[in-house]
N, C-alpha and C positions, 0 to 999 in steps of 0.2 A: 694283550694278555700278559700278568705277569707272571715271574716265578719269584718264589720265596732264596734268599743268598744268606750263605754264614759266614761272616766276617769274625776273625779272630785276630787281636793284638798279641803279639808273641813277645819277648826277649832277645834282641840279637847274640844268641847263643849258644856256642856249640849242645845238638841235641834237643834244644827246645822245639823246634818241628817235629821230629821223631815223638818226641813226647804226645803234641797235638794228635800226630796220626794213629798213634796208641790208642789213645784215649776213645778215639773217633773209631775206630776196627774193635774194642771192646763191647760197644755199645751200639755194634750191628748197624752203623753209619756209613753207606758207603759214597765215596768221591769219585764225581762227575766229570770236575773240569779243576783246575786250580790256577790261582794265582798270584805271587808271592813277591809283593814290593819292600824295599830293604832301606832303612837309615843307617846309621853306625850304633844307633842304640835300642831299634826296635823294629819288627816286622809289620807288614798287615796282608793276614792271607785270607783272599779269598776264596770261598769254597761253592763249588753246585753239586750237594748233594740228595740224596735220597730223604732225609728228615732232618729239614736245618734245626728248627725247634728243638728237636731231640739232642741233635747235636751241640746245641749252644747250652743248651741242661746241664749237657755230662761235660762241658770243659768248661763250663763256672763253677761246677761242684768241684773241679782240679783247682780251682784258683784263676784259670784263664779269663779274661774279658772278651764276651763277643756279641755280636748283636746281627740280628735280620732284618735282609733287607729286602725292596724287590727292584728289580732287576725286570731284564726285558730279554728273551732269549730270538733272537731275529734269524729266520730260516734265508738262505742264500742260495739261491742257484749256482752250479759248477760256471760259471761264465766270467771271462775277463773284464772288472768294470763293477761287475754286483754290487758289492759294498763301498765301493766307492759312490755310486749312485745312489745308496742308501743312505750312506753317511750327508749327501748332500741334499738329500729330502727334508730330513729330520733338520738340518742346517736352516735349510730355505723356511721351516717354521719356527724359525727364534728358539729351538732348543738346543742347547748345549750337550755334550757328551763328558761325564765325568769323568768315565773310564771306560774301557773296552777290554777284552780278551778271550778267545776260543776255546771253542768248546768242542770235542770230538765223540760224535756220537755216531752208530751204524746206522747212516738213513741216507736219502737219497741228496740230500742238500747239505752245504756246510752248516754251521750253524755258530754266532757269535753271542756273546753274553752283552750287554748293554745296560749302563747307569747314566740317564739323564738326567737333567735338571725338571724338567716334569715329565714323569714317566706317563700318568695317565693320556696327556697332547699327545707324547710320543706313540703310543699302543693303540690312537684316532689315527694319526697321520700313516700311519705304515699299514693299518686295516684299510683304508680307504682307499692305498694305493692297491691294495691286494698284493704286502708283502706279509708273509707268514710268520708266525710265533710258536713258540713251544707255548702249549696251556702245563700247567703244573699235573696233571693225569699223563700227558706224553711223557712227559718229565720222571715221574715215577714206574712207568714200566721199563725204564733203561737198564 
């Protein structure tokens, strides 16, 4: 199962983040998880929010560039090992992982954000093992 992701290219600039998350709290957008990789001349921050769509609306009407994605939200049991054993499942089926980064929600399991190189193989291979997904309806009652 996937979820919908808001990627926004930013400005490496003082305030240009503040800016984003402006923008995004005006328009009743709220952030899940984030993650914010850096050049010396430009950002790219990932968001899991509450209405990426919405979200990517109101920061092109600022000027900003952003685009949705989907993404794989992968449930983890509290256990030493978890995702490393995940990561090597998903490995053993010739998919690549683009990126990674967590995601902190109130629930009984951790939970990771995931971008592979085919997501749909990926969301067969972790169903079939009976590892668990956020659907985009869990996702939206956070």
């Amino acid at each position: 199962m996937t979820v919908k992701q808001l990627s926004v290219f930013i400005e490496n600039r003082r305030g240009r983040l503040g800016e984003v998350l402006h923008f995004l709290k005006e328009n009743h957008v709220s952030i899940l998880s984030m993650s914010l990789a850096d050049t010396s001349e430009f950002g790219l921050l990932r968001l899991i929010v509450n209405d990426p769509e919405k979200g990517c609306r109101a920061l092109e009407k600022e000027g900003f560039m952003g685009t949705v994605t989907d993404v794989i939200i992968i449930k983890l049991p509290h256990v030493a090992g978890a995702l490393q054993g995940i990561l090597e499942l998903i490995s053993e089926n010739d998919i690549d992982i683009e990126y990674a980064y967590g995601l902190s929600v109130e629930a009984e399991d951790a939970t990771i954000v995931v971008k592979t190189s085919q997501i749909e193989k990926a969301c067969a291979v972790l169903k079939e093992n009976g590892i668990g997904t956020m659907s985009p309806e869990e996702l939206s009652k956070l």
